[in-house]
PADOBA-498185 format. One record per residue: x, y, z of N, C-alpha, C in turn; residue in one letter. Coordinates in pm, 1 decimal, always signed. Example, Ala and Ser with C-alpha at 12.3 -4.5 7.8 and 13.67 -1.06 7.14 Angstrom:
<rs>
{nu = +1319.0 nv = -569.0 nw = +780.0 cau = +1230.0 cav = -450.0 caw = +780.0 cu = +1320.0 cv = -330.0 cw = +780.0 code = a} .
{nu = +1285.0 nv = -225.0 nw = +708.0 cau = +1367.0 cav = -106.0 caw = +714.0 cu = +1290.0 cv = +3.0 cw = +787.0 code = s} .
</rs>
This chain:
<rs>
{nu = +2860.2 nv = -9749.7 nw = -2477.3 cau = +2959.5 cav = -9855.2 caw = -2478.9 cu = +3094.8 cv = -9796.1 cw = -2517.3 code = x} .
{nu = +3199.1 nv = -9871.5 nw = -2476.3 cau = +3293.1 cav = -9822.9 caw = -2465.8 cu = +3441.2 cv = -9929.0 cw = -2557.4 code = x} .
{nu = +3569.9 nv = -9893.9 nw = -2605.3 cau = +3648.9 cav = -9959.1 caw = -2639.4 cu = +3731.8 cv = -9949.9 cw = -2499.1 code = x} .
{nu = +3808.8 nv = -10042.2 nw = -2474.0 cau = +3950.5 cav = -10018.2 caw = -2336.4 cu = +4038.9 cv = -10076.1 cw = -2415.1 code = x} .
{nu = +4165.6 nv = -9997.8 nw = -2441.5 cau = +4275.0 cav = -9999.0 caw = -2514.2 cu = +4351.9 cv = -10011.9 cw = -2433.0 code = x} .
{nu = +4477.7 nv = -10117.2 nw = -2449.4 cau = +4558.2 cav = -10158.5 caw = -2370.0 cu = +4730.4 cv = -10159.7 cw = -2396.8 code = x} .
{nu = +4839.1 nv = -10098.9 nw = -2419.9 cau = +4942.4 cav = -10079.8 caw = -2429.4 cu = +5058.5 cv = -10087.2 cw = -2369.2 code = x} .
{nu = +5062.3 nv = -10245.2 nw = -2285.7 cau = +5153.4 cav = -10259.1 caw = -2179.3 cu = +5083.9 cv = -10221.2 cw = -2034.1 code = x} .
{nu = +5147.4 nv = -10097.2 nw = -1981.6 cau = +5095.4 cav = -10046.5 caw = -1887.8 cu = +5067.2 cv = -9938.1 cw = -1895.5 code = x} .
{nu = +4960.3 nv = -9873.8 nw = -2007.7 cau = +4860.1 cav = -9762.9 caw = -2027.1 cu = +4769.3 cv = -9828.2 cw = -2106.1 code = x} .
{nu = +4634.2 nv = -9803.8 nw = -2017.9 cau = +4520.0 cav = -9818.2 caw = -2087.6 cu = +4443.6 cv = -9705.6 cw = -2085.6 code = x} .
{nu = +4301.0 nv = -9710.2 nw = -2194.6 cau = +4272.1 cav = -9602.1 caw = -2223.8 cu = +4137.1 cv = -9631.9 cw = -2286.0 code = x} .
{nu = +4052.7 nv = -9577.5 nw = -2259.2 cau = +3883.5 cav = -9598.7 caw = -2288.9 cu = +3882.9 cv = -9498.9 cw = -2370.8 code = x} .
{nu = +3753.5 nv = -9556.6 nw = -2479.3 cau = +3759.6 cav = -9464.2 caw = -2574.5 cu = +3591.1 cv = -9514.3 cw = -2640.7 code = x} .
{nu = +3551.8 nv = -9385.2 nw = -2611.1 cau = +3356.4 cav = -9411.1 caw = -2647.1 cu = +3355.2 cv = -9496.8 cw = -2749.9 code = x} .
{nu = +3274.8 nv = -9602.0 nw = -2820.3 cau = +3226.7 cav = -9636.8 caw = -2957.9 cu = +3215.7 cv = -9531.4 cw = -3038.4 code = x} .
{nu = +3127.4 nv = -9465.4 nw = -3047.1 cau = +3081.1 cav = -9341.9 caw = -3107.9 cu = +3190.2 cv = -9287.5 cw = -3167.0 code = x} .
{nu = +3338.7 nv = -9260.0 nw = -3106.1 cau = +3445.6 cav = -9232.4 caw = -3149.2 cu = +3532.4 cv = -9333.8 cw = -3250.9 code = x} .
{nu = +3458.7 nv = -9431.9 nw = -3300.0 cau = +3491.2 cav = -9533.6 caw = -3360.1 cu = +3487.2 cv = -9470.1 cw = -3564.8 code = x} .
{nu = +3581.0 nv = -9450.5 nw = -3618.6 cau = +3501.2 cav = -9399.5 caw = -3725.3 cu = +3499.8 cv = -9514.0 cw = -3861.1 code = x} .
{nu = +3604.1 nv = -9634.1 nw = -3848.4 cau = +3634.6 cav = -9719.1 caw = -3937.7 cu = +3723.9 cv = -9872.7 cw = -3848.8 code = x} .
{nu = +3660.1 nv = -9948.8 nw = -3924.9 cau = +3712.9 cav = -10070.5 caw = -3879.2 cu = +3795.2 cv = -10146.4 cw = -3988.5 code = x} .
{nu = +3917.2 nv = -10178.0 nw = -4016.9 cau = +3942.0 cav = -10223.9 caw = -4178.3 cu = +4025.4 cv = -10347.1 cw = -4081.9 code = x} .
{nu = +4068.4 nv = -10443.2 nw = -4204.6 cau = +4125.9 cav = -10570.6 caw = -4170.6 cu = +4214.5 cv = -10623.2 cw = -4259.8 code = x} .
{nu = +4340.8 nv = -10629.1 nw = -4288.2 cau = +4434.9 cav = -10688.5 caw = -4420.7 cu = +4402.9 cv = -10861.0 cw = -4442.2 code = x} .
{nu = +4326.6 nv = -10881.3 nw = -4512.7 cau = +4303.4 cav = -11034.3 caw = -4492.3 cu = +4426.9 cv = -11121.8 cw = -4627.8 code = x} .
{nu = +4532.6 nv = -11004.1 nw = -4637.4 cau = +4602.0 cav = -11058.0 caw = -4691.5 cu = +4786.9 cv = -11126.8 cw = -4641.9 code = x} .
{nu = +4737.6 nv = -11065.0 nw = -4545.1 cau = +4862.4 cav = -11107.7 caw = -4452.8 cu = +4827.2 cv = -11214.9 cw = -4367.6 code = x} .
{nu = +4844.5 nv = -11326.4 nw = -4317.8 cau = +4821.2 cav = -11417.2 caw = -4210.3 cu = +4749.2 cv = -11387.4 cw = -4127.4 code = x} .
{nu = +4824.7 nv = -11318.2 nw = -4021.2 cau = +4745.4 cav = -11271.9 caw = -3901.2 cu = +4653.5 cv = -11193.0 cw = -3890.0 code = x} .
{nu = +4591.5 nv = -11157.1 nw = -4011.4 cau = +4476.9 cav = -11043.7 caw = -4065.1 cu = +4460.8 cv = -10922.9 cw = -3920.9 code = x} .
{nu = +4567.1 nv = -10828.7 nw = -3959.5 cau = +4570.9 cav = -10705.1 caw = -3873.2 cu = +4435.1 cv = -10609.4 cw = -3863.6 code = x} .
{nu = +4404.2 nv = -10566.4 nw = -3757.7 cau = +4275.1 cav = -10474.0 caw = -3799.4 cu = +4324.0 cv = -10358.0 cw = -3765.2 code = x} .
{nu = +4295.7 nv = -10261.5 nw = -3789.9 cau = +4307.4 cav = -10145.5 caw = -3800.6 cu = +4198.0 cv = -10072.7 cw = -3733.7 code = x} .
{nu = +4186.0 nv = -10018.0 nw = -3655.4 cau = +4109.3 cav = -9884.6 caw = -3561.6 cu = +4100.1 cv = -9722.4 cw = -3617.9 code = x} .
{nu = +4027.8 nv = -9666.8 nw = -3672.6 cau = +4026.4 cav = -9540.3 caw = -3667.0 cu = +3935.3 cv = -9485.4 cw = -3626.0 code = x} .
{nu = +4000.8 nv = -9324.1 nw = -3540.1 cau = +3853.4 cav = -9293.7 caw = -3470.0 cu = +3867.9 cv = -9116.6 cw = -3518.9 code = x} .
{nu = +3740.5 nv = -9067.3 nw = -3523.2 cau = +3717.9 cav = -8942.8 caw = -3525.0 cu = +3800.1 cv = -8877.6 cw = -3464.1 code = x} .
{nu = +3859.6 nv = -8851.7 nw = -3344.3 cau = +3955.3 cav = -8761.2 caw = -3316.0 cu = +4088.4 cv = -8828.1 cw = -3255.8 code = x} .
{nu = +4179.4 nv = -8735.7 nw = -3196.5 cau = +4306.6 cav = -8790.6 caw = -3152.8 cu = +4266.4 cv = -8850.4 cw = -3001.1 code = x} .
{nu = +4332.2 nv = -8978.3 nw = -2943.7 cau = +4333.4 cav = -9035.5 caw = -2858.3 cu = +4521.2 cv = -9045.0 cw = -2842.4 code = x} .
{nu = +4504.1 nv = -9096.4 nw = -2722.8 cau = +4639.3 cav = -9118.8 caw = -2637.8 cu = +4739.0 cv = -9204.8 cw = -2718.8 code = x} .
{nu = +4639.8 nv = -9282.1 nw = -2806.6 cau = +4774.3 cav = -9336.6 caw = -2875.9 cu = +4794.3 cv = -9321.8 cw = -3052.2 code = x} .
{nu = +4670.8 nv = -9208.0 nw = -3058.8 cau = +4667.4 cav = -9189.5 caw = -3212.9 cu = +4505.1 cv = -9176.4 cw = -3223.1 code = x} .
{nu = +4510.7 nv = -9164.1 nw = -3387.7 cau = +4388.3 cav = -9145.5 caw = -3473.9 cu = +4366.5 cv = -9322.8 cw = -3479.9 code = x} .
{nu = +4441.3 nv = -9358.2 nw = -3459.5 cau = +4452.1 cav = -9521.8 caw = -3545.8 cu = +4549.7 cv = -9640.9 cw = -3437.2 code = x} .
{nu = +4453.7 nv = -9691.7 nw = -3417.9 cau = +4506.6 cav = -9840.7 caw = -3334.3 cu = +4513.9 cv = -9970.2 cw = -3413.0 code = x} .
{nu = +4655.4 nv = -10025.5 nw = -3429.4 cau = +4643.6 cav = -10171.3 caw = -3520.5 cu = +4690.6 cv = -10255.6 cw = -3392.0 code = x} .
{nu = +4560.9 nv = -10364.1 nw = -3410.7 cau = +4602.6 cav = -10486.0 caw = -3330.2 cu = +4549.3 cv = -10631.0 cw = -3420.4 code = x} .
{nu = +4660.7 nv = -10746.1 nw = -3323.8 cau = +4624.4 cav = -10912.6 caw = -3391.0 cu = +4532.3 cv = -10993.6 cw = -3355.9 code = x} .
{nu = +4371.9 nv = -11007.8 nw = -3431.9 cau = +4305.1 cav = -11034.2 caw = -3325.9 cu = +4360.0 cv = -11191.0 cw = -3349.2 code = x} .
{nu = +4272.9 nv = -11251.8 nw = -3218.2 cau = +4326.6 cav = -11378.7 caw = -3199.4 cu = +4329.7 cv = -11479.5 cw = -3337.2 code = x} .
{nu = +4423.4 nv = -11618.0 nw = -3368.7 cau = +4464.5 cav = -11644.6 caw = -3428.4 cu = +4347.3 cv = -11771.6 cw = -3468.9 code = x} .
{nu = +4286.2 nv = -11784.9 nw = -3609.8 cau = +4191.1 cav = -11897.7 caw = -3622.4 cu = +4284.0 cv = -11988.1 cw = -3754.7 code = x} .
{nu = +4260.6 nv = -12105.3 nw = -3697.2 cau = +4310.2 cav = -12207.0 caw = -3832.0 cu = +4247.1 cv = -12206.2 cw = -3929.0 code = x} .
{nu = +4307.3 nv = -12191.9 nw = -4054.6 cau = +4212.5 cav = -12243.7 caw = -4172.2 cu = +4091.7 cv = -12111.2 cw = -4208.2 code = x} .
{nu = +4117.5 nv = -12027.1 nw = -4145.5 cau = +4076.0 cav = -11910.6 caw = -4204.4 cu = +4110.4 cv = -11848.1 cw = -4299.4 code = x} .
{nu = +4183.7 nv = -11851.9 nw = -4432.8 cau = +4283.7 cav = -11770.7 caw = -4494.2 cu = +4242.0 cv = -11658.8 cw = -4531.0 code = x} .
{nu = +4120.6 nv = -11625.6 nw = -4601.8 cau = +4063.1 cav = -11535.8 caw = -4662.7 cu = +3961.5 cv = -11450.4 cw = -4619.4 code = x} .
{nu = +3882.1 nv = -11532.5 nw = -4535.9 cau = +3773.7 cav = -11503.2 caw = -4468.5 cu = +3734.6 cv = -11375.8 cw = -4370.2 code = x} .
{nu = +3694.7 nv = -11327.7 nw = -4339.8 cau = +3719.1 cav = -11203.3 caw = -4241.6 cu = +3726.9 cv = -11266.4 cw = -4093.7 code = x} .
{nu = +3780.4 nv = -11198.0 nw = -4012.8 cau = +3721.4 cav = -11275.1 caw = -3877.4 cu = +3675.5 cv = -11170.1 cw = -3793.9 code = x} .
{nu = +3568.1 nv = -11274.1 nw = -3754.7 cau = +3443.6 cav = -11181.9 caw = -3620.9 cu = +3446.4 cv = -11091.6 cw = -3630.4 code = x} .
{nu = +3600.0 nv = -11059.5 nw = -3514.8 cau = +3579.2 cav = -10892.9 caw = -3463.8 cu = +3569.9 cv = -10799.8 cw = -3528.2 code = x} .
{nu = +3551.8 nv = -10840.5 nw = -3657.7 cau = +3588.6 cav = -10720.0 caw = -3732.0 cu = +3404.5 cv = -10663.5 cw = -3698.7 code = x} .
{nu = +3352.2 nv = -10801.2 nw = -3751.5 cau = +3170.0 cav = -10746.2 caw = -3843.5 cu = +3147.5 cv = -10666.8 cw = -3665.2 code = x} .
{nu = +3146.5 nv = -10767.1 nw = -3545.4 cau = +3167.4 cav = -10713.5 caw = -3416.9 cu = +3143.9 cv = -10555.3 cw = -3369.3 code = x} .
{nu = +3266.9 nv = -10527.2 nw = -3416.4 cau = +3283.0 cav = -10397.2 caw = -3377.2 cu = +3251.9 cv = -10254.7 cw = -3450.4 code = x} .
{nu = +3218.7 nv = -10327.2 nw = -3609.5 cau = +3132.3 cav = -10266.8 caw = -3719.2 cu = +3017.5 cv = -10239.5 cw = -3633.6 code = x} .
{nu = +2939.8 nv = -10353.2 nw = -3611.4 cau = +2828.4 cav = -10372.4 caw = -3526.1 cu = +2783.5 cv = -10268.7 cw = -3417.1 code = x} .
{nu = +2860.1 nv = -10280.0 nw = -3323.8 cau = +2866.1 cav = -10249.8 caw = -3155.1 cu = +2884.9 cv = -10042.5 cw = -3241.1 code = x} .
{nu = +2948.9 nv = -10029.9 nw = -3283.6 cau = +2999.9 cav = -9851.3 caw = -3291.6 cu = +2891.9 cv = -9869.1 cw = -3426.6 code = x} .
{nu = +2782.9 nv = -9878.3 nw = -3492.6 cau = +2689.4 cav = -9855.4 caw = -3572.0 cu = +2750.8 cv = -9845.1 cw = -3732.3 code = x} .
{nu = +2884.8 nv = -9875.8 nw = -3751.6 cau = +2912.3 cav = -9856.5 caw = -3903.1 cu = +2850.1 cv = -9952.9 cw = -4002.1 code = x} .
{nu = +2837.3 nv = -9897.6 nw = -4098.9 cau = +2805.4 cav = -9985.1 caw = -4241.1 cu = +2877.6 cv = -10024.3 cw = -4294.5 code = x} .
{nu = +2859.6 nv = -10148.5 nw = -4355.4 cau = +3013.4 cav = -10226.2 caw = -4427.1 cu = +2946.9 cv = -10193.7 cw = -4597.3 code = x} .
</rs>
């Protein structure tokens, strides 16, 4: 399985396996996640994106995070 990273008009696949950490600021609103992978990719060691926006979530983690913990085999 695979991630597809998207940057306007460059995208870029990138194995799971290459997945090395998933983190999430659940202290900011839009709870940013953070990407890090074992080696350098096209747009870094580290991809931050917004996942989509839930009401009334404030604290809580959301999905994608446990998700993609999941899918690339990490332990929380």
């Amino acid at each position: 399985s695979s991630l597809v990273i998207s940057k306007y008009l460059k995208e870029i696949v990138v194995p799971l396996r290459e997945l090395k950490s998933v983190n999430e600021n659940r202290w900011i609103n839009i709870h940013p996640v953070t990407l890090s992978f074992r080696r350098e990719t096209d747009f870094g060691r580290r991809v931050m994106f917004m996942p989509c926006l839930r009401w009334f979530s404030f604290l809580s983690s959301h999905p994608v995070v446990d998700e993609l913990r999941t899918a690339a085999g990490l332990a929380t």
